[in-house]
N, C-alpha and C positions, 0 to 999 in steps of 0.2 A: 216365255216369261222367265223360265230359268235359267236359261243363256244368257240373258238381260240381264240378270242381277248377277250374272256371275264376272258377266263383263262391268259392269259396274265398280263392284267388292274388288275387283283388280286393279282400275283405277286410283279407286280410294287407298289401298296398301302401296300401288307406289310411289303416289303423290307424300303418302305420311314418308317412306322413303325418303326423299328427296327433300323432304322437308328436315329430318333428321341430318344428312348429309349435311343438307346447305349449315345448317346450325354450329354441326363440330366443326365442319372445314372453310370458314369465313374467308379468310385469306386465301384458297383457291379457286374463288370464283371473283376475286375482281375484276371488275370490267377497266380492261384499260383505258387510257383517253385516246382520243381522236385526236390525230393528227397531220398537216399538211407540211413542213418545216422538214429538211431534210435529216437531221438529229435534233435529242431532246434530248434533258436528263431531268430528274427530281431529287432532290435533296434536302435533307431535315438538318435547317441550319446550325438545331442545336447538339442532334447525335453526332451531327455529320455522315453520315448513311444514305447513299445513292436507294431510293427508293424507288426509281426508276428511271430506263431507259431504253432511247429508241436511238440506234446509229451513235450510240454514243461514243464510242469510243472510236470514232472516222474522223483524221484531221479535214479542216475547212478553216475557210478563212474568217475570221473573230469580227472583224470592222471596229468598231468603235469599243466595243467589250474591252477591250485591249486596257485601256483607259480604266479600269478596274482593278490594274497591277501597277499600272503607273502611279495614281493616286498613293495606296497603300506605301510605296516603296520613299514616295514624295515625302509624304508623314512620317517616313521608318527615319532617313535621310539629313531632314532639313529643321526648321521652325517654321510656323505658321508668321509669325513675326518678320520672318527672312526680307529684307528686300533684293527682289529679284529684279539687274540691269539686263533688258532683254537684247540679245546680239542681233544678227544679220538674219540669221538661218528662220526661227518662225517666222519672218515676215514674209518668207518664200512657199510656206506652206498652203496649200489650197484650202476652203473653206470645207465646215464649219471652222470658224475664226471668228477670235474678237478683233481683229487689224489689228493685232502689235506690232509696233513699229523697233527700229533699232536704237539703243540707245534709252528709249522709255522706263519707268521704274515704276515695278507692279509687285505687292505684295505676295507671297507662294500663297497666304489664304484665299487673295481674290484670285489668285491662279488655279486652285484648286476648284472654287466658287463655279468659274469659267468651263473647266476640264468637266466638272463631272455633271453641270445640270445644260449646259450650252452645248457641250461636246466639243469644246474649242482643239481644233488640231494645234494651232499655233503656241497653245498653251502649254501642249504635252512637250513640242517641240523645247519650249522654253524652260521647262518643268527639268527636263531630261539634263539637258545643259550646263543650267543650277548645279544639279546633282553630282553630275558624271564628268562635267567637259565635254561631253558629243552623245550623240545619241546610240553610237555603236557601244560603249561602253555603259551606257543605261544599260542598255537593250542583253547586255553580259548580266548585269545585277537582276533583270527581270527573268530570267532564264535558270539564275542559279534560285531564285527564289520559289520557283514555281519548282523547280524538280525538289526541293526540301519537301514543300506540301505534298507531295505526291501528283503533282498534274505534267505525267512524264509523257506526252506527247504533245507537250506543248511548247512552240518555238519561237521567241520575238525578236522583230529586227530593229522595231519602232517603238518608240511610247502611245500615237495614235490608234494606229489599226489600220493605216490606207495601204493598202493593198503591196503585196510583195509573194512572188511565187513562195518565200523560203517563210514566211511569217502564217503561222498555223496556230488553231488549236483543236479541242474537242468540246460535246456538251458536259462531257465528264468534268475535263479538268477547269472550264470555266464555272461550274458548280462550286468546285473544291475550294477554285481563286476569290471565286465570291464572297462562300463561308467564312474564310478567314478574312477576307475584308472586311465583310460585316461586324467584327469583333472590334473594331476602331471605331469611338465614339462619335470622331468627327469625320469621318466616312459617312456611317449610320444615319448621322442627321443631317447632312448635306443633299445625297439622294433622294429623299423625301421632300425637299423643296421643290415648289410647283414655278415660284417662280423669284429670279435674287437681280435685285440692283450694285453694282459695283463702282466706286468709283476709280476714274483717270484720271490722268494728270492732263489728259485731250479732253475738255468738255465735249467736243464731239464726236468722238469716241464712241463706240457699243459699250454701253454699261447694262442695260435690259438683256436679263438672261433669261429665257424660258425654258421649262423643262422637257424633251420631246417622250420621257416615259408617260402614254397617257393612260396605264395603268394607275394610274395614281388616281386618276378621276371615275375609271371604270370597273376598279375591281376593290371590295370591303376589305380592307385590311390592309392592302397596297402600303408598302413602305421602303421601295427602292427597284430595282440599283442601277442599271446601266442598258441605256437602248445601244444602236448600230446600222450603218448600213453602208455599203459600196454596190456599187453594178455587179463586180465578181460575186462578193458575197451575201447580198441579197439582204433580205431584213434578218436581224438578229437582235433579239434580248435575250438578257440576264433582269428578271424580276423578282420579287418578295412580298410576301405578303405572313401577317401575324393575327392571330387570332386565338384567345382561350389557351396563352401561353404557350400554342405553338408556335412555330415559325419553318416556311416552307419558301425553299428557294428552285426558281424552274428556269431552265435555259432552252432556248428555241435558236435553231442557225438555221440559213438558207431555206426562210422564211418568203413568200411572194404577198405582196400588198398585207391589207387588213388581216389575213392569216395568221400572223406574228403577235396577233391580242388574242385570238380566240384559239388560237395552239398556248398561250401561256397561260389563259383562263382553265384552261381543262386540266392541265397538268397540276396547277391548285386544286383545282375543284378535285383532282382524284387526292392530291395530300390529305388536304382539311375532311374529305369523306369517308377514307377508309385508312389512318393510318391517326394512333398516340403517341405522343411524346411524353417519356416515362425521367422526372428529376431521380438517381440513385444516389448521388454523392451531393454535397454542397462544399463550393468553397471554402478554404479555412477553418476544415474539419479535421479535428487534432484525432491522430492514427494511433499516435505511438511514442514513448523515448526510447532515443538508442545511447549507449553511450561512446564518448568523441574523446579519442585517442590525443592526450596532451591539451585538453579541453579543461576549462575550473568547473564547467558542468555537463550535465545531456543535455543533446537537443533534441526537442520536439518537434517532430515532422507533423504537420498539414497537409490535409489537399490543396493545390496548386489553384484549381479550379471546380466547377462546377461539373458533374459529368452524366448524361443524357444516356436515353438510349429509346429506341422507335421499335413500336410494334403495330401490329394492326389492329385494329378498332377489337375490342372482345377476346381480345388475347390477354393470358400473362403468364409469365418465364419464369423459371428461379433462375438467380445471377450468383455467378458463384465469383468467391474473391482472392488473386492471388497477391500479397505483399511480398516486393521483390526491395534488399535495401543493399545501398550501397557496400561491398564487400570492406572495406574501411574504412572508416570517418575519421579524419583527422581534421586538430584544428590548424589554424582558424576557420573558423564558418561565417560563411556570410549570409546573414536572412533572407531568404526568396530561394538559396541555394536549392539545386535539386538533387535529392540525397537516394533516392527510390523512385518506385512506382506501385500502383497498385492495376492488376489489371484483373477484367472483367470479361463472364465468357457463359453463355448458357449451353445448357447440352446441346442446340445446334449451329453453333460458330462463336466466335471472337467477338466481343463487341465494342473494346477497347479499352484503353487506360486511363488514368490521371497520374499525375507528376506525385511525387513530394517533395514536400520542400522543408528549409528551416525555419522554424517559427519566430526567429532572433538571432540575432549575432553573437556565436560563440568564440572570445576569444582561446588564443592557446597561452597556455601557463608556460614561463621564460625559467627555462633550466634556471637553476642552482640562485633563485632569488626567492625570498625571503616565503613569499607566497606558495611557492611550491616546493619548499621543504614542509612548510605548515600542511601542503594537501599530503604531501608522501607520510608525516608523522602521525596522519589521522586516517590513513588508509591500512586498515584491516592487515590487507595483501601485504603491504611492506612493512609491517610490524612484524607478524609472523617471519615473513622473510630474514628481518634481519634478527631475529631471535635466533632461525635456525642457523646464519652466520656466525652471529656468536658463539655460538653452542659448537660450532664442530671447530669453530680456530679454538675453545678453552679444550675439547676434547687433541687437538692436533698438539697444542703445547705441552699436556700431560703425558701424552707420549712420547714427546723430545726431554723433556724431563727426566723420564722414567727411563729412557734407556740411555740417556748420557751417565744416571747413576747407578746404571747395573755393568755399565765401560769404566766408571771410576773402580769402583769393586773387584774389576776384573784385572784392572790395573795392580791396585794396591795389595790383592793376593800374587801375583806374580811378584813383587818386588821384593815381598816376603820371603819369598822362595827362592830367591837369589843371597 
């Protein structure tokens, strides 16, 4: 009997144990998601913070993803208004296509329309075109943009995604290329369409565009961005979903059949379960005035943007703040300018920055005009200054003075003496 309770009372202290454990160290028992897809990544749209990954940093081939930088670059680029004369070259490109023919005239919106909910290759092709003059020299702008972002193992040769030994990416960096996609309004709300009618100038013509993300129908929150697929590289999405002001963005490559839903569902389900999105900053949050060399006044720097940061469920940090500002300010300024930064960093890592900026346009004041003798007559600094100018020319005179009539003296007794 008393072996029994002893083995018991042993029990009981180390289940309290572990119950204590589990409590302070939250964040070390997540369970990760299940996975079939050959890489995966997680990432918090709005810190922007990889909050997880499998293989992710192993180049594979993108497929249609691709089509996620093209779009961005299209809008960075062009107008939605554009009329695009489509050439020879898309109507050579292999399906998914709308049949653009050569010669045809499609606006870049319904070419965008096309690209991002139909997956039209012939559109990226045309997209490219628009832009560049050829798709090599897109394919130069997509490449320099993506290593800006930081998505440096990513390589494009095409606007599409169809297949090329040299056209690469990761689940990392297609995260990253997302993120910042998503920060375009008319990206944001394109993607989320389930399904768009377009018009041609062909009445018969593909104008029914369906969407093949069918997260959009199977997962709470669902709000974008880009499916994918070739034989090489197998299913691949880029998905989103938003919920209680978070937003969590999940990539899956080299996915086999229906896999590619339930590898993207689990990679949410672990965001939305075990991880917070913390607002620290708001947009158009006045920091500070500095003042602006040859400037009629200071400017006042804002935050640039809004700025995040992710922790896990029951956690909280102190964020500590550095302002960094530009070492001179000269005028002119121009509002939006970005004059600093502030960045952010808790006792275990970097968690990153926000810009600043100018709150307004500061002109600079025109030497020797009328306005800026009025600023110099009322500035303190050159009042004094030119006091103590005057003061040492009246003191330098008194002593030209004073010794030209101690030489006349010296004179006029010598001549005496002669």
């Amino acid at each position: 009997m008393f072996n029994r309770l002893v083995f018991l009372s042993r029990n009981i202290i180390l289940s309290f144990i572990f119950l204590v454990v589990f409590a302070a160290f939250p964040s070390a028992v997540l369970a990760e998601p299940a996975l079939q897809g050959k890489a995966a990544a997680l990432i918090d749209s709005k810190s922007g913070e990889i909050l997880f990954g499998h293989y992710e940093n192993t180049p594979l081939p993108p497929a249609s993803t691709t089509k996620i930088m093209t779009a961005y670059l299209a809008l960075e680029k062009a107008k939605l208004s554009d009329v695009v004369v489509v050439g020879k070259n898309p109507s050579l490109i292999p399906p998914s296509a709308i049949g653009l023919k050569e010669g045809e005239r499609i606006t870049m919106e319904n070419l965008l329309y096309a690209l991002l909910i139909k997956s039209a290759n012939d559109a990226a092709v045309a997209i490219a075109e628009h832009v560049s003059g050829s798709v090599p020299e897109f394919a130069k702008l997509m490449n320099q943009r993506a290593k800006e972002w930081g998505a440096t193992n990513t390589n494009f040769v095409n606007p599409n995604g169809l297949h090329d030994p040299n056209h690469y990416s990761t689940a990392r960096d297609l995260a990253i290329i997302a993120k910042h996609a998503m920060e375009n309004s008319f990206i944001r709300e394109v993607v989320k369409i389930k399904y768009k009618s377009i018009p041609r100038e062909d009445d018969t013509a593909i104008k029914w565009l369906p969407n093949h993300n069918k997260m959009l129908w199977r997962y709470e929150g669902a709000n974008g961005i880009k499916t994918g697929y070739t034989s090489q590289a197998k299913q691949c999405l880029v998905s989103s979903a938003a919920r209680d002001n978070r937003e969590f963005i999940a990539v899956v490559l080299g996915a086999q059949g229906n896999n590619v839903w339930t590898d993207s569902i689990n990679l949410l389900d672990y965001g939305f379960n075990n991880f917070m999105t913390v607002k620290h900053k708001s947009a158009n949050q006045i920091i500070k005035k500095v003042p602006v060399r040859r400037g009629k006044e200071d400017v006042t720097l804002i935050t640039q943007k809004d700025f995040y940061y992710t922790v896990p469920k029951g956690k909280s940090i102190a964020v500590v703040e550095t302002t960094e500002i530009n070492n001179e300010i000269k005028a002119p300024i121009r509002k939006g300018q970005v004059l600093g930064r502030i960045k952010f960093s808790s006792a275990e890592k970097e968690l990153g920055y926000v810009n600043l900026v100018a709150q307004s346009t500061i002109p600079a004041v025109e030497l020797f005009s009328a306005e800026f003798g009025k600023n110099l007559v009322l500035n303190p600094q050159f009042l004094a200054g030119l006091v103590l100018l005057l003061f040492i020319g009246w003191v330098s005179r008194m002593r030209r003075r004073k010794k030209r009539r101690r030489r006349n003296r010296w004179l006029n007794h010598r001549n005496s003496i002669r």
